[in-house]
C-alpha positions as CSV (number, residue, x, y, z in Angstrom):
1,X,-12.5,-55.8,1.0
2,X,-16.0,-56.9,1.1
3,X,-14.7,-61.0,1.3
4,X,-12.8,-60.2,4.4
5,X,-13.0,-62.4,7.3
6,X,-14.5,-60.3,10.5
7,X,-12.6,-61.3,13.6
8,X,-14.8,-59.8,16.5
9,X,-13.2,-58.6,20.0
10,X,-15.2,-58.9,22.7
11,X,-15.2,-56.6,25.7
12,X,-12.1,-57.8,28.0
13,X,-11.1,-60.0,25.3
14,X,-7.8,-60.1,22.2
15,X,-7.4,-61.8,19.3
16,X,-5.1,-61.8,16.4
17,X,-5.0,-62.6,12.4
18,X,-3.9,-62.5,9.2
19,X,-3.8,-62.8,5.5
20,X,-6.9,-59.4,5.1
21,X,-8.6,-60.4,8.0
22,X,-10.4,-57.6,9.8
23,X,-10.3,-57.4,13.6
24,X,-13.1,-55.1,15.4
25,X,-14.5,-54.2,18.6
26,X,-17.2,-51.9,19.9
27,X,-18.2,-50.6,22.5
28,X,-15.0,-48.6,23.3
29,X,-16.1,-45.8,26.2
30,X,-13.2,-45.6,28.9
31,X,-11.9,-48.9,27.6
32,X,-9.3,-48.8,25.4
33,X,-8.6,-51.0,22.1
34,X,-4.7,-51.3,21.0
35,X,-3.1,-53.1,18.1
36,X,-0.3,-54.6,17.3
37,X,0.6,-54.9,13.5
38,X,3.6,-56.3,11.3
39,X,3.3,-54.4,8.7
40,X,5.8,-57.1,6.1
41,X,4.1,-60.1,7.4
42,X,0.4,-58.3,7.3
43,X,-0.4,-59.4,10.9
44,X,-2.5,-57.9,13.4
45,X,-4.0,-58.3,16.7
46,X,-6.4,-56.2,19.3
47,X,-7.3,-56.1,22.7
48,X,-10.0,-54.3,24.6
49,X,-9.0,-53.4,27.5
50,X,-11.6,-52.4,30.4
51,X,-9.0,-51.7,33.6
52,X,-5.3,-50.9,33.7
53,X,-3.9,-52.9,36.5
54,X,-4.6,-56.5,37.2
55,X,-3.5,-55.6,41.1
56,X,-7.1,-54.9,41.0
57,X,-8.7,-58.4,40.2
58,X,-10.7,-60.3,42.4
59,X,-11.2,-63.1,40.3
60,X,-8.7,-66.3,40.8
61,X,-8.1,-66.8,37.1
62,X,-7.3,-63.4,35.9
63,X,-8.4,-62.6,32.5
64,X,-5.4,-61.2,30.9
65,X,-7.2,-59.2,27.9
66,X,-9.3,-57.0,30.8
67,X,-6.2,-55.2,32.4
68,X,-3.8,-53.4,30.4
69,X,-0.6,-54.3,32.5
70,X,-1.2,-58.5,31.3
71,X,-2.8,-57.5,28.0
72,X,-0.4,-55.8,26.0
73,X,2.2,-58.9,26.8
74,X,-0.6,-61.4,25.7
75,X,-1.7,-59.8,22.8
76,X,2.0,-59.7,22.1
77,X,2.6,-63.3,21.9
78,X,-0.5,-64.0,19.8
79,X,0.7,-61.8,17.4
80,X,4.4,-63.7,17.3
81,X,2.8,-66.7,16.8
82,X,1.3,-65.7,13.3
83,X,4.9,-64.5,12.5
84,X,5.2,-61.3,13.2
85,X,8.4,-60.0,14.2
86,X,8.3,-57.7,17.1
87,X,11.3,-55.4,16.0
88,X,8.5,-54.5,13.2
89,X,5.5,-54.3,15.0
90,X,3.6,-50.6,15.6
91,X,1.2,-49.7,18.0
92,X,-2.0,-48.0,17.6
93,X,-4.7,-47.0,20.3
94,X,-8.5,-45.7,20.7
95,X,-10.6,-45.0,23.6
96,X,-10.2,-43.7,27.0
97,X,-12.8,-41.9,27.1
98,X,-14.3,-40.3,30.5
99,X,-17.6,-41.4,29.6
100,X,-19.1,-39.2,33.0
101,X,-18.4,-36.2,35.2
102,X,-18.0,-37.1,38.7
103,X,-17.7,-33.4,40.9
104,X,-14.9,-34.1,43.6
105,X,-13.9,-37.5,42.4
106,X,-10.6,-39.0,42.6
107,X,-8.3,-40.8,40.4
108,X,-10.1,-43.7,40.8
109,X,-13.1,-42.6,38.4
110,X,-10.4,-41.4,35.8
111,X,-10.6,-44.8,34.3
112,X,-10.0,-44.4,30.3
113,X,-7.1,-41.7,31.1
114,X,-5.7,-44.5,33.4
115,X,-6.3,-46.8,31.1
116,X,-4.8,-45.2,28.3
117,X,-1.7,-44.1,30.6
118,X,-1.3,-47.9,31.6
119,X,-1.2,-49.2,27.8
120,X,0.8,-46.6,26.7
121,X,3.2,-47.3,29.9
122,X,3.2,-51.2,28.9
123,X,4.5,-50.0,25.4
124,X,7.1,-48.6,26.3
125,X,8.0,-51.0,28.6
126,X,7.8,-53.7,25.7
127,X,9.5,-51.4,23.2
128,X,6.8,-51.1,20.7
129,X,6.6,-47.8,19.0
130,X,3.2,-46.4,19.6
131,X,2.6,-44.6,16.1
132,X,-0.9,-43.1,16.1
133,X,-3.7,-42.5,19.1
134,X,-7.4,-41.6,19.0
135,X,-8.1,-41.3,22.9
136,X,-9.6,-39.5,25.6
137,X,-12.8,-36.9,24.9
138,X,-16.5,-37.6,26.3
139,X,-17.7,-40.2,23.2
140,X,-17.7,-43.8,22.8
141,X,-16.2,-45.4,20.0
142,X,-16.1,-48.5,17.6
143,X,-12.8,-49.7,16.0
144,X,-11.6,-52.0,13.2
145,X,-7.8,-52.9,12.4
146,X,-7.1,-54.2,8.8
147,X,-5.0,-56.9,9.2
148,X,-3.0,-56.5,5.6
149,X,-3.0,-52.8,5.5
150,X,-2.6,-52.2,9.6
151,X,-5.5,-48.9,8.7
152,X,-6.8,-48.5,12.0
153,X,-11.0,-47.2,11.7
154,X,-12.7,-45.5,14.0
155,X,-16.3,-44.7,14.1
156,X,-18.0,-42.5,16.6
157,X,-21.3,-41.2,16.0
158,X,-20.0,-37.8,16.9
159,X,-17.4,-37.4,14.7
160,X,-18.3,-39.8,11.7
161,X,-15.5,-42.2,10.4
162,X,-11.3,-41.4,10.8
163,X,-8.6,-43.6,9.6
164,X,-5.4,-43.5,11.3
């Protein structure tokens, strides 16, 4: 798989592809990264995900790939567009870390665990099986979706490489 195209996901961003493509994102602390893959029609799409509700923003244009409540939905639609049909598509997530201890801190500072529960809740609410997870823990991560066999890879320096 050495010829593969590399499509890169930036922070608050989603993409999608096809035909072997490789979709990957680093930087993955309390953010989360999800997929979306088809297995029959070998396509695939990511988003990383930095905050789960867009009731948050302050921006006028909201970014949909930053917030997990708009993302999921986006990333959604890309992924329809290459031909994916959603009654196949299966989820996969990484991330959510809490990167930091914070003695006496609310919910608000529980931002991967929210993040994670807000992805997971938009699932659901979509109808797309969520079929493997690598979340939460005190480590940052870097992930990579193969968009022909929907292996999910993630590299921490901690615990070395896992394929899920």
């Amino acid at each position: 798989m050495t010829n593969a195209a590399i499509v890169k996901v930036g922070m608050a961003d989603l993409n999608a592809a096809a035909d072997g493509a490789l979709l990957k994102t680093s930087g993955l602390g309390s953010c989360v990264g999800l997929t979306l893959f088809d297995a029959q029609r070998q396509a695939a799409g990511m988003a990383h995900i930095m905050l789960p509700s867009s009731e948050i923003a302050r921006e006028g244009l909201i970014n949909a790939a930053k917030y997990a409540d708009t993302a999921v939905s986006e990333l959604l639609e890309r992924v329809l567009r290459l031909g994916a049909e959603r009654r196949r598509l299966v989820a996969k997530i990484a991330g959510g870390a809490q990167m930091f201890a914070f003695a006496g801190a609310g919910d608000s500072m529980r931002i991967g665990p929210r993040n994670v529960e807000s992805a997971k809740r938009e699932l659901e609410r979509l109808g797309i099986p969520l079929i493997a997870e690598d979340t939460g823990g005190h480590y940052g991560r870097t992930v990579e979706l193969d968009s022909r066999s929907g292996v999910f890879t993630i590299r921490s320096v901690q615990y070395g490489v896992k394929e899920i």
